[in-house]
N, C-alpha and C positions, 0 to 999 in steps of 0.2 A: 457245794463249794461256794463260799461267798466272794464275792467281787475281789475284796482284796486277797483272798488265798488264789484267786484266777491271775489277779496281776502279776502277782509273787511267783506261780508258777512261769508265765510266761517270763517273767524279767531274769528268774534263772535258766531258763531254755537258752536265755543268749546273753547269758550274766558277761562272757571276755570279750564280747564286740560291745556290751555298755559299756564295761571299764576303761578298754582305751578311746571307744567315743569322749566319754569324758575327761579323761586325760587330753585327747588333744583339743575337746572344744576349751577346755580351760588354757592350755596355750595358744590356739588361736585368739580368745579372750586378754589373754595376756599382754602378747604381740601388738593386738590394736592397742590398749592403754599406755603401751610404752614408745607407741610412734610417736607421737603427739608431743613427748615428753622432750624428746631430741629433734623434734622441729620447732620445741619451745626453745630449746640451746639454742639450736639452729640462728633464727631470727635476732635473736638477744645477740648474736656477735655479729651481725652486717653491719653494725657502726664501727666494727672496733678493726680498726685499718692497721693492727701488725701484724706482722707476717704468723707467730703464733695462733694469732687470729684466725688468722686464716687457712689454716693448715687446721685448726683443731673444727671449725667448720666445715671442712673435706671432709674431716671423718664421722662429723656428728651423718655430714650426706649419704655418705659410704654406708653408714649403722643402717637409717633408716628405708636405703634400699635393698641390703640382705634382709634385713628383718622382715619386706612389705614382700621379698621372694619367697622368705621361709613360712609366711603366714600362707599362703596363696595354696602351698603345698602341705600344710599341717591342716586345712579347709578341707580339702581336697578328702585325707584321710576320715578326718571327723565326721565327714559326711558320708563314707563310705560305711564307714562302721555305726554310724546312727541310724540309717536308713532301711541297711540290711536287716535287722533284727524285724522291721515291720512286713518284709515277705516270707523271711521266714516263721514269722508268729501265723501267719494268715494261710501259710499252705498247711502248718501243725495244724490248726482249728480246724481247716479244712478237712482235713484227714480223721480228726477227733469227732469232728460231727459227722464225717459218713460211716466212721465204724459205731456211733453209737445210734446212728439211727436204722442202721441193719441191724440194730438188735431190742431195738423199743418193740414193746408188743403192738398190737393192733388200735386197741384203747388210744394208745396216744395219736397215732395217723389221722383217728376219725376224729380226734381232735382237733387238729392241724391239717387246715388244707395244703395240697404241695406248695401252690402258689406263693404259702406264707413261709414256709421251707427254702423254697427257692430263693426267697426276698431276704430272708435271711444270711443266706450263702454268698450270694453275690452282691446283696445292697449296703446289710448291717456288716458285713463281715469288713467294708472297704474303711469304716470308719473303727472299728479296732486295728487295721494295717495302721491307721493315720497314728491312731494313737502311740502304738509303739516305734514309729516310725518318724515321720518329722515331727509329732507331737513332743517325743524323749528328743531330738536335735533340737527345735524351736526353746522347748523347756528350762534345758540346761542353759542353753546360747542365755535366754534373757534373765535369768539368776544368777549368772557367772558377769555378766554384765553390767545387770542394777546393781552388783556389789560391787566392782575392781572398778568402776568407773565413775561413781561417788568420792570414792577414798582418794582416787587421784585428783578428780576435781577439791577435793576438801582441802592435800594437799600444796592446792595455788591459794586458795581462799575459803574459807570456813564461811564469811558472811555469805559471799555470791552464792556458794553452797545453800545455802539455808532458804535465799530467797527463791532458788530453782525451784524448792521441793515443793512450794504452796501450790504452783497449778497442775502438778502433778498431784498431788493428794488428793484435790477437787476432780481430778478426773478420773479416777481410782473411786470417790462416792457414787458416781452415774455410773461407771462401768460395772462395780458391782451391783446395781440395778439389775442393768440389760444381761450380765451372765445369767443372776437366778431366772430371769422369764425366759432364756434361750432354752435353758434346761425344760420346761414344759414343752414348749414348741417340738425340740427336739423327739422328743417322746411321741407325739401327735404324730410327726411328719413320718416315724417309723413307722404306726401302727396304718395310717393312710397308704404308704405304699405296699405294706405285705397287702393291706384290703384290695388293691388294686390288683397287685400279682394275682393273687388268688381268683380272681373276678376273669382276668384276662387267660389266666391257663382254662379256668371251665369255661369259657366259651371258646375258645379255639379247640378244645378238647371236640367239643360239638360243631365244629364248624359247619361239618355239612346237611346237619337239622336245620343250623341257621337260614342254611342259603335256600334249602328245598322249602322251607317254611314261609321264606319270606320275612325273618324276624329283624333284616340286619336294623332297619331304623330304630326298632328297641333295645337294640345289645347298642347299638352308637349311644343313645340316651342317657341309656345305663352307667354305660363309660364314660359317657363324659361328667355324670352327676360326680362320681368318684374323682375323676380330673380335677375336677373344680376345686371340689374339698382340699384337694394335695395342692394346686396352686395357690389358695386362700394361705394354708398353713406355709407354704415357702413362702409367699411374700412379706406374712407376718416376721419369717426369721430373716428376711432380709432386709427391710424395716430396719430392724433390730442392727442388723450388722452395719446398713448403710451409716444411719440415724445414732447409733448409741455407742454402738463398740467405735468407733473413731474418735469418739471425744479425749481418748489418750492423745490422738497425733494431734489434736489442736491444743491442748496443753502441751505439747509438744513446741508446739510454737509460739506459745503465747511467752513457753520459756526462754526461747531464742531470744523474743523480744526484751525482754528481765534483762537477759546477758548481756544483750547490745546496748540497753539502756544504764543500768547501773554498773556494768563493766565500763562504757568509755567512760561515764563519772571519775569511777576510780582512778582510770587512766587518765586523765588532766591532773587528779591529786598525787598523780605518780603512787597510788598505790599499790598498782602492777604494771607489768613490764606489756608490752608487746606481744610480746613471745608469750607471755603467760593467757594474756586475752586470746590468742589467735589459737593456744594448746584449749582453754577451757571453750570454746567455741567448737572444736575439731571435738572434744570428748560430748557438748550436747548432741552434738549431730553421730556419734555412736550409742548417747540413751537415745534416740529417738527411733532406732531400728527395732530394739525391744519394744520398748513402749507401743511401739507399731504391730508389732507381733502379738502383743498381748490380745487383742483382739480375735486375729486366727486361734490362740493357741487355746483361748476360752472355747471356742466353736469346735476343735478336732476334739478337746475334752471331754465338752459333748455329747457331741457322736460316737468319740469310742466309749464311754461308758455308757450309755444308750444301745448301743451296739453290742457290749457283753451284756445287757441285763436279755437284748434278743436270745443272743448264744446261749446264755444260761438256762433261756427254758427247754434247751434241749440236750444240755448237758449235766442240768440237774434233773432232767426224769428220769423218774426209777425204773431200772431196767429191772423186771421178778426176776428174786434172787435164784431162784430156779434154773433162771437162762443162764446165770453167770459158771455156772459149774459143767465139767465137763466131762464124761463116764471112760472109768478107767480103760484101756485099750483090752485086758480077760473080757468086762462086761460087754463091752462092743462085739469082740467076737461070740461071748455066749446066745446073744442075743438076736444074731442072726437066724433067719429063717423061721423066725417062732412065729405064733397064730397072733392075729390083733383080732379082738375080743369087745363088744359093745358089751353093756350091760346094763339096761332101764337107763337108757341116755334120754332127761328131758334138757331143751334149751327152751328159752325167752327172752330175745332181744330186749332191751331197758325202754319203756316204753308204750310194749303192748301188752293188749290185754291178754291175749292166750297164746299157748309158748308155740312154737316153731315145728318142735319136735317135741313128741308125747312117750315117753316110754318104749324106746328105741333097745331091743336088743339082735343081738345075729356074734357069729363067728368068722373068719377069713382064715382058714387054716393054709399053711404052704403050699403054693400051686393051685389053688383054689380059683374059680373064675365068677364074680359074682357080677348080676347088674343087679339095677337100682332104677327103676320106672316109676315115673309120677306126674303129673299135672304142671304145670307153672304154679309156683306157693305151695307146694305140694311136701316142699324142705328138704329137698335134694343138696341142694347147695353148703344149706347149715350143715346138713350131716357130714359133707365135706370138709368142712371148716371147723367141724370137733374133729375129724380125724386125724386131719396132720394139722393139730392146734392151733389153727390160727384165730380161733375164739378160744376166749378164755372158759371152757368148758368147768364141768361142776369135778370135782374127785371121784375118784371111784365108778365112774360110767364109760370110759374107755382105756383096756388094756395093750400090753404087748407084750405075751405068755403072761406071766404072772404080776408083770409092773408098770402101776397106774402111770399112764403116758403126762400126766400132768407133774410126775417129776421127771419128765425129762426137760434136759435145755430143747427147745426149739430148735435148734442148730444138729443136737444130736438125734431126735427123734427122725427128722428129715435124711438121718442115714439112713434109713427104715420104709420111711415112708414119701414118695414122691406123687405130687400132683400135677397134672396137666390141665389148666382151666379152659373153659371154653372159650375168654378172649383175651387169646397168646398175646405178650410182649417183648416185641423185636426188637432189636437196637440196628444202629444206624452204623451194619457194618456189612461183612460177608455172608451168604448163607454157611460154610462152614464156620466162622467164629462165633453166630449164633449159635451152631449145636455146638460147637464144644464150652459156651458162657455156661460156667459155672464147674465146668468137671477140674477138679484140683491137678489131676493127674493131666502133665501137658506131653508125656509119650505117648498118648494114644493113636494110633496108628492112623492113615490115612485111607486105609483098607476099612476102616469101624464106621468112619464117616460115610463112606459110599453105602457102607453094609445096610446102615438106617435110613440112610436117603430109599433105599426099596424098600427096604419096609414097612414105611410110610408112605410108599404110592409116589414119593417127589422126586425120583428119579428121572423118572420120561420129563418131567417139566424142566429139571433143572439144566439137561440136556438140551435142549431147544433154547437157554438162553446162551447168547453170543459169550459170557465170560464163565459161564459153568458152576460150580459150587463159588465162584472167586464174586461171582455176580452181588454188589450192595443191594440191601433192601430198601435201602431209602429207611428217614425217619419212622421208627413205628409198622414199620415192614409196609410202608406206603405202595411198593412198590409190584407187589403179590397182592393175591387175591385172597378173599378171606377162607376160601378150601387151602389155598398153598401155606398161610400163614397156623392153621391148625395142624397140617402134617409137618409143616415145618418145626412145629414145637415138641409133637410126636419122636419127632426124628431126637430132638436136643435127649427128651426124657430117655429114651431107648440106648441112648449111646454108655450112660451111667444108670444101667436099670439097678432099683433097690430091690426090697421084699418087697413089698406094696405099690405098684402103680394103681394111682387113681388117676381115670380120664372121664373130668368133668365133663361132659355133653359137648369132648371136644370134635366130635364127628358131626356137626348140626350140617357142617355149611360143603360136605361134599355129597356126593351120590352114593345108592344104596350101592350100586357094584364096587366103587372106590373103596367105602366103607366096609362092605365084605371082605373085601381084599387086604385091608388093613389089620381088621381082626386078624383073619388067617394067619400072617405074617408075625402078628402080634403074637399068638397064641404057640407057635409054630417054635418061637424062639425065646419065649418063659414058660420054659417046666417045670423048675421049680418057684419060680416067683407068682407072686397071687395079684392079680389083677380087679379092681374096683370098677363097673363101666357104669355111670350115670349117664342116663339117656330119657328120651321122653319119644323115642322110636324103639316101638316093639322089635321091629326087623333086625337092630343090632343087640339086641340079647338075647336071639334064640340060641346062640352059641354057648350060653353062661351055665357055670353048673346048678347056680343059683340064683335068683331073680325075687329080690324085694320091692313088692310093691306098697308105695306112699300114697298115701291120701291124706290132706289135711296134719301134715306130720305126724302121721298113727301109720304101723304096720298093718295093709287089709289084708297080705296076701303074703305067702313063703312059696317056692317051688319050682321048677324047673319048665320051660316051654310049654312040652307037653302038659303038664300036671294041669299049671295055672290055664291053657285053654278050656279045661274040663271043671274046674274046681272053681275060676274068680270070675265073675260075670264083666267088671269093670276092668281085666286085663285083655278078655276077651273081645269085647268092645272094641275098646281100644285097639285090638290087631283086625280088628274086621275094619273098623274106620279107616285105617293107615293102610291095609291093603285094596282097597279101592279107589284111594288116592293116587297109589301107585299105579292102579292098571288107568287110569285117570291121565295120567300124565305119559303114560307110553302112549296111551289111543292119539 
């Protein structure tokens, strides 16, 4: 979508609030050029002492104070209807950009920091409001203005006319100046502050490395290097604004002077009247609102296109057309309960030298309980991450029954298949509207919440807090511990179980019994759904029917508890290490 089809789109989103904004700013427009005109009458009959006189003078007063009440209220609308279209453009974008960025693949995130995301939403996004907003009021106001206000000054005098327009023209060469270098600046000034968002969410992301570390003098450094840069480029655009974009309102004035100079001239050679000098003096002082505008109106310009060229890099990335389609409601239901299927999965991040994972095959038939043990880089994680797609995996290396999951949408695969990662994210609300985030279905009962609250072990805690499931996590589940924040996300996945639960090494951070007890529960209550456990503790996969062992992203080992104690020397290790830590930590 190119700029001007994104305008086009927005301008007909609220094409009947444009229309009659400009309908009335054109009669507000109006109104002011025709006051003047009957305080020109006006003035022109205080000599004339008959009573006609005087009488047609009452009503020239009469005219001009209806008119200055009905302008006052014709403002009023134009403003309403100009204005409006700039929030409602900005909550549309707003909405445009979180559904399409719930559906950008991966690719683009690791492209875009959030920071720069975020800076977009709320920084770039306020200079497309301006745009469509008093940018279209300010716009029309000074074109409906430089015209109808010309013609009636030309009206009183075509010469005076003509000599107005010289320091206006001269200031129109400098102001075209300073618009094309704002345009640069502008640009800078956007890209300076996503670099700072960006900068500012990763270290507060990390805050408390910062603090245990001792680094805060470096993160200040840091930021403030970044600060600088952002104040240098604002002061350049302000420069600009103070210094250049003004030079209209001093031609502004320089015309005043024109007027009062070679207007009284006139008026000693009785070229005009009174009335007409006093109308053509009331109409400079109505160019010189625009003319004053013009300055703003260059800089909202600006920014709001500045500002869609932000939007458009995230409304023009490709979403794969894959994700766009969506499986017929037979296939959905066919498709339930089938086996998901590896088959010679290698990956290689972009970058390294040897891939991740080497020739990855296994089965997960229905009901099936597998774990998945390994090392740290051992490529637990990636194999997670070909599963329920969130890498862009090769063709043909992971199924569901018979169809390669790389054509499914992401959206639909995740009917299928659900993961739970090791570092859960909470949102800053109840522990019940955390587990029900994301279940479409909003009848589910308040009997299913309690139900996964046990069987996730977070029952007895939730109980002990003073407000119960009602209890806020705070930001980021600030407010739980990082055992309560991983059964707490247990609990979310359970309440919508798919075919496929994967649970990333989301058991790390509670105790071997908690963990027992979780399985049990777990297992207790998927009999037919097939469960994935990644772990890098032997303890929580002696339960599994099956047990893959990683090394180095290569399959060393297939088999079940018993088996691989007898048959893998490096599984068995591993359970003898892990079991002496334990008696280690009861002594």
């Amino acid at each position: 979508m190119t700029k001007t089809e994104f305008i086009l789109r927005y301008l007909k989103l609220n094409r009947k609030s444009y229309v009659l904004a400009i309908i009335f700013i054109f009669l507000v427009n109006w109104l002011q050029v025709e006051i003047p005109r009957y305080i020109q009458l006006a003035i022109d009959l205080i000599d004339d002492a008959s009573v006609a006189g005087h009488e047609q003078l009452k009503n020239y007063v009469a005219i001009v104070v209806v008119m200055s009440v009905l302008m006052i209220g014709i403002r009023i609308l134009s403003r309403i209807y100009a204005l409006n279209p700039g929030r409602i453009t900005e909550a549309a974008l707003k909405n445009d950009l979180m559904y399409k960025l719930n559906r950008l693949p991966n690719s683009f995130h690791q492209r875009f920091a959030s920071g720069k995301l975020i800076s977009i939403i709320n920084n770039d996004l306020v200079g497309v409001r301006l745009l469509f907003g008093t940018g279209f009021l300010q716009f029309f106001n000074a074109v409906l203005a430089l015209s109808l206000t010309p013609i009636w000054m030309w009206r009183i005098s075509p010469e005076l006319t003509m000599y107005s327009v010289i320091p206006i023209a001269l200031g129109f060469i400098v102001f075209r100046i300073g618009f094309v270098r704002m345009k640069d600046l502008h640009l800078e000034h956007m890209r300076r502050l996503q670099d700072l968002s960006a900068q500012l969410m990763s270290y507060l992301s990390g805050i408390d490395l910062i603090k245990s570390q001792q680094m805060s003098t470096w993160v200040l450094a840091e930021v403030e290097k970044l600060n600088q840069l952002l104040l240098t480029c604002r002061m350049k655009i302000t420069r600009i604004q103070v210094f250049i974009m003004p030079v209209l309102d001093y031609s502004n004035n320089l015309m005043k002077v024109l007027i009062l100079g070679l207007g009284g001239y006139m008026l000693m050679n009785q070229e005009l009247t009174l009335g007409e000098i006093t109308a053509f003096l009331t109409y400079s002082v109505l160019l010189a609102m625009p003319l004053m505008q013009l300055g703003r109106i260059a800089t909202i310009y600006q920014r709001g296109m500045v500002g869609i060229q932000s939007v458009q890099t995230v409304l023009n990335a490709e979403v794969p057309p894959r994700d766009v389609a969506q499986l017929p409601l037979a296939e959905v239901e066919r498709l339930k309960g089938k086996t998901v299927s590896v088959r010679h999965l290698s990956y290689q991040y972009p970058g390294d030298e040897a891939p991740s994972l080497d020739d990855i095959s296994f089965d997960i038939p229905p009901g099936k309980k597998v774990g998945v043990l390994g090392s740290i880089g051992a490529g637990k994680t990636t194999l997670v991450n070909c599963l329920n797609h969130h890498l862009d995996l090769p063709k043909g290396s992971v199924f569901l029954d018979d169809q390669d999951v790389t054509e499914f949408s992401r959206s639909d695969l995740r009917r299928y298949i659900k993961t739970v990662t090791q570092d859960p994210y909470l949102f800053s609300a109840t522990i019940e509207d955390n587990i029900r985030f994301g279940s479409k279905d909003m009848d589910i009962a308040k009997a299913q919440v309690d139900e996964v609250l046990q069987l996730s072990q977070l029952a007895a805690d939730v109980e002990r807090f003073e407000s119960g499931d009602q209890t806020l996590v705070g930001e980021k589940g600030i407010m739980l511990s990082g055992g309560q924040k991983q059964r707490l996300s247990i609990a979310r996945a359970l309440l919508k179980p798919a075919d496929l639960i994967i649970m990333d090494n989301v058991l790390s951070a509670v105790d071997y019994e908690t963990e027992r007890k979780i399985l049990e529960g777990l297992f207790g209550r998927l009999k037919t759904q097939s469960v994935l456990v990644v772990s890098h503790r032997v303890n929580a996969l002696e339960y599994m029917d099956e047990i893959i062992v990683l090394k180095e992203g290569k399959v060393l080992a297939k088999g079940n508890h018993p088996t691989l104690l007898k048959t893998c020397p490096y599984y068995l290790e591993t359970w003898q290490l892990q079991q002496n830590e334990t008696e280690a930590q009861a002594c």
